[in-house]
Structures are given as structure tokens and as C-alpha cells.
C-alpha positions as CSV (number, residue, x, y, z in Angstrom):
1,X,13.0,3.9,-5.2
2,X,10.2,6.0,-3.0
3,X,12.4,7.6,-0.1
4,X,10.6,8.3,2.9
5,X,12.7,10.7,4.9
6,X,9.7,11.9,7.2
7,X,10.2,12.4,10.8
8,X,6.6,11.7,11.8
9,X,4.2,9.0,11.6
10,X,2.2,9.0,7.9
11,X,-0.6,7.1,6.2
12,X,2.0,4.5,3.9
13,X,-0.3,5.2,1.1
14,X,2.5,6.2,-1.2
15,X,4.4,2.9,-0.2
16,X,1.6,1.0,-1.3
17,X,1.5,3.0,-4.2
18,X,5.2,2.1,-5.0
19,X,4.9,-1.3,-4.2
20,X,2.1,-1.9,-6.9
21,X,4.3,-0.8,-9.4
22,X,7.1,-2.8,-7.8
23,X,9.4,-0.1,-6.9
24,X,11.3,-0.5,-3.5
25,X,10.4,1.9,-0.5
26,X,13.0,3.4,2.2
27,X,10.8,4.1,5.4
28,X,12.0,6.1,8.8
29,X,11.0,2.3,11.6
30,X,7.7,4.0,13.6
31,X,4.6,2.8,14.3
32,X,2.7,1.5,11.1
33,X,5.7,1.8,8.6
34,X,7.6,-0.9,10.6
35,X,4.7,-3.1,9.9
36,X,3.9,-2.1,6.5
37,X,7.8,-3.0,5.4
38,X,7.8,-6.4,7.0
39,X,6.5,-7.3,3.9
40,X,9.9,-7.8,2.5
41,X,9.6,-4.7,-0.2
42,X,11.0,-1.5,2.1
43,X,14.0,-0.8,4.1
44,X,13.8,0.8,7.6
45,X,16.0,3.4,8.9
46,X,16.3,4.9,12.0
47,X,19.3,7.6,11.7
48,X,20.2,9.8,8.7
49,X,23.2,7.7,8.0
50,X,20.9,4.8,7.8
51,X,18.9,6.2,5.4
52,X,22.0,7.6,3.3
53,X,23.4,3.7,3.5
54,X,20.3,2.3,2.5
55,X,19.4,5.1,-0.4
56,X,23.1,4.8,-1.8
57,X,22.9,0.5,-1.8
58,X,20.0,0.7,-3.8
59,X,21.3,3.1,-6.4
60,X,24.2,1.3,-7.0
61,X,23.1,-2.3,-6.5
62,X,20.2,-3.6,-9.0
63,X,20.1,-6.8,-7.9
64,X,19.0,-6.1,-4.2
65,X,16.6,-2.7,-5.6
66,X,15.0,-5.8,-8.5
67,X,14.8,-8.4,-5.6
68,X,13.2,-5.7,-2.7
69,X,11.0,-4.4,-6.1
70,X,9.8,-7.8,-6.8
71,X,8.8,-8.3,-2.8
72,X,7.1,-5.1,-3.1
73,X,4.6,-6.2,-6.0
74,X,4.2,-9.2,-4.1
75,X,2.8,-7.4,-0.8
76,X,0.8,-5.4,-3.1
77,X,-0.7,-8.1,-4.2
78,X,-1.4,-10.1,-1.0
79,X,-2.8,-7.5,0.9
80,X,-3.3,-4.2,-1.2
81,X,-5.0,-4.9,-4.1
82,X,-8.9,-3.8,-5.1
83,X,-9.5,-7.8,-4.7
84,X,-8.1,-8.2,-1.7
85,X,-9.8,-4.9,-0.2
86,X,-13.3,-6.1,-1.6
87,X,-13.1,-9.0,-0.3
88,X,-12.2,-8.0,3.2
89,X,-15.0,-5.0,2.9
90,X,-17.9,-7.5,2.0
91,X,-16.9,-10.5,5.1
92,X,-16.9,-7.5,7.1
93,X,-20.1,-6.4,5.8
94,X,-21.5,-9.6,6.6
95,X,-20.4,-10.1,10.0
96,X,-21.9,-7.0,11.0
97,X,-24.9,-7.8,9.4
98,X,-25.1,-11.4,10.8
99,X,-24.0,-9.7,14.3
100,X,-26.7,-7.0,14.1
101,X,-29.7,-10.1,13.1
102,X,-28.6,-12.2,16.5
């Protein structure tokens, strides 16, 4: 489980870090979390109870921590993996490239 109890708005490189070793992330809802866990692999929380709830069901409860795990990996591997990244780096390379030749 990677909590993250932050107040502020931070890169969620340590939730995609998590989720390619399939472990579930708790995440304060701002900005670019919110849209990072709507991949199905993080829980959002907005007060401190929240969090406590959320931290607490997933200690005690395997089968929701191995399900939100397993959606995890699987956003890792739609849209965070070295493939994935490549891929999107080289179309972009060659839009530019086509853009810059028009």
C-alpha cells in the first residue's frame, strides 16, 4: 500500500512506481492525482478520516488491496510502461517533424 498523505499537489511518480509492482496507492483528490487514480488502482481521499478509512480497509481486507493491486499493474501497463512511453515519444517525434517539413 503506498500512502499519499501530502497536502499539496506532487508529480505521481511514486504511484506509478507502485502500480508497476501492483501495489495499491491512497492519494489526497487534487489536480493530477484525481486523474492518475481513475485508473481503478488508487483510492482518493479528501479528509484525514478518509484517509484513516481507506488505509485501515486495505490492511484488513486482501481481497479489495489484491483486486485495487491487480488494477494498478494494469494502468501501469496501459499507459506507464517504457513501450507505451516510446511509442508515444517517437509519433510525437514525427508529427513535429512532419509539421516542421509542411
Amino acid at each position: 500500500i503506498l500512502p499519499r498523505p501530502g497536502r499539496g499537489l506532487r508529480l505521481g511518480l511514486s504511484a506509478a512506481e507502485a502500480f508497476s509492482n501492483g501495489t495499491p496507492a491512497v492519494m489526497r483528490d487534487i489536480g493530477a492525482l484525481t486523474e492518475l487514480a481513475g485508473g481503478g488502482g488508487a483510492l482518493l481521499y479528501r479528509t484525514d478520516t478518509d484517509l484513516e478509512t481507506h488505509l485501515e480497509m486495505l490492511r484488513t481486507e486482501p481481497i479489495v488491496r489484491d483486486r485495487l493491486g491487480q488494477a494498478a499493474r494494469d494502468q501501469y501497463e496501459r499507459e506507464f510502461a517504457a513501450e507505451i512511453h516510446l511509442r508515444k515519444y517517437y509519433a510525437l517525434i514525427e508529427r513535429l517533424s512532419k509539421s516542421r517539413t509542411s
